[in-house]
C-alpha positions in Angstrom: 303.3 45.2 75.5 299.9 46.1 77.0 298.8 49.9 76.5 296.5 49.5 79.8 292.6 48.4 79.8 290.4 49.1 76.9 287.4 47.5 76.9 285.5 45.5 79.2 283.2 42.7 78.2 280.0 41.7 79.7 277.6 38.7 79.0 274.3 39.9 78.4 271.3 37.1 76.5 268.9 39.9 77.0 270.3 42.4 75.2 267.9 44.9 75.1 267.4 45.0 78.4 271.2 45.3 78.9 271.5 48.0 76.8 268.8 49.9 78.4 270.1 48.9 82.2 273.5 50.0 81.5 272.7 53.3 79.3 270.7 54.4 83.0 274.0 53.3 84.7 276.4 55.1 82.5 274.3 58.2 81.8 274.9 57.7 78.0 273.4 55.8 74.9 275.2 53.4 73.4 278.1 54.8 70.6 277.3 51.0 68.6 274.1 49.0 69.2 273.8 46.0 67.1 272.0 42.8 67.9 275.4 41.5 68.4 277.2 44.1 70.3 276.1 47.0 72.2 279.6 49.7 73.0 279.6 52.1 75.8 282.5 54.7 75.9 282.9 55.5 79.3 285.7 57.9 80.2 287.5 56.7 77.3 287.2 53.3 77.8 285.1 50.5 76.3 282.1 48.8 78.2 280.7 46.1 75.8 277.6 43.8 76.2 277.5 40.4 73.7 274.0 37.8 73.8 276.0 34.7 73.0 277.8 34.4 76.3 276.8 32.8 80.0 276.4 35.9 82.8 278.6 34.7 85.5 280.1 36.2 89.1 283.1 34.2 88.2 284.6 35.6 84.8 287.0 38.3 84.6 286.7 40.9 87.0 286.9 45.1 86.0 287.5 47.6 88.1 285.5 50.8 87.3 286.9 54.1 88.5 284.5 56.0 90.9 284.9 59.2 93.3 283.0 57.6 96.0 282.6 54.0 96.3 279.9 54.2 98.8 277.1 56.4 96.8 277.9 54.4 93.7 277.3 51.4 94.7 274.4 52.7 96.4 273.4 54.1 92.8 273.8 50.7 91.3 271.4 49.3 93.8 268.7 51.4 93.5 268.9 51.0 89.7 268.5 47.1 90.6 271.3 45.7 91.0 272.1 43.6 93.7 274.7 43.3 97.0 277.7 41.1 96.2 280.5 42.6 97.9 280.1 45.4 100.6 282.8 48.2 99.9 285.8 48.0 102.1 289.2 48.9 102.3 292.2 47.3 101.0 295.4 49.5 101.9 296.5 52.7 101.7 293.2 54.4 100.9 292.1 52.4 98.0 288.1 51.1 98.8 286.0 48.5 96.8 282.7 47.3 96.3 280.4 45.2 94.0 277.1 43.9 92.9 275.4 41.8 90.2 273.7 43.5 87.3 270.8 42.1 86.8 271.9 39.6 83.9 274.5 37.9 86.7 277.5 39.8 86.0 279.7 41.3 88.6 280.4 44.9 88.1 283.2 46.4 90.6 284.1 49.6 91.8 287.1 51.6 92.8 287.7 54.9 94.8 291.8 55.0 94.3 293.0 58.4 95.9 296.3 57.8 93.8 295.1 56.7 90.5 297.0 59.1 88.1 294.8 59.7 85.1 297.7 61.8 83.4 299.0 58.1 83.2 296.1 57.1 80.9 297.2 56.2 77.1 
């Protein structure tokens, strides 16, 4: 039975540049930086960046938990991402949004009034 997301993986062949993209994005250094793989905790979940994968808008898709949709994707564009999907609502409060890093990945966000963290395993 699945506990709930863990870790999310993205392709990165630059991974130097990934890692130093991302740790402006999370506001941390990576917890594991190997040539290999470069692990992110974020909020007690996993971000993970590999070399030896294609970037693509087309892979699986993560949803990362935000306050406010708007200024973050906002952030993520002035750190140099770019526009993929403007943020909009879809039902009952719940608004998305996302870009492409700048290795061609899409990275999503989420502003869910009823997420329950006390939920979180």
């Amino acid at each position: 039975m699945f506990k709930g997301l863990r870790t999310a993986i993205c392709p990165t062949p630059d991974i130097t540049a990934g890692r130093a993209w991302y740790a402006k994005v999370l506001g941390v250094a990576p917890y594991y930086d190997q040539p290999y793989y470069v692990g992110f905790e974020v909020g007690g979940f996993e971000l993970g960046l590999i070399p030896d994968r294609k970037p693509g808008v087309d892979g699986s898709e993560v949803y990362w938990g935000v306050a406010n949709a708007d200024a973050e994707v906002e952030r993520l564009l002035s750190l140099g991402a770019t526009p993929l999907e403007a943020v909009h609502e879809v039902g009952e409060g719940v608004r998305v949004g996302s870009v492409l890093d700048p290795f061609g990945n899409r990275l999503s966000v989420i502003e869910n009034p009823g997420f329950d963290l006390g939920k979180v395993r």
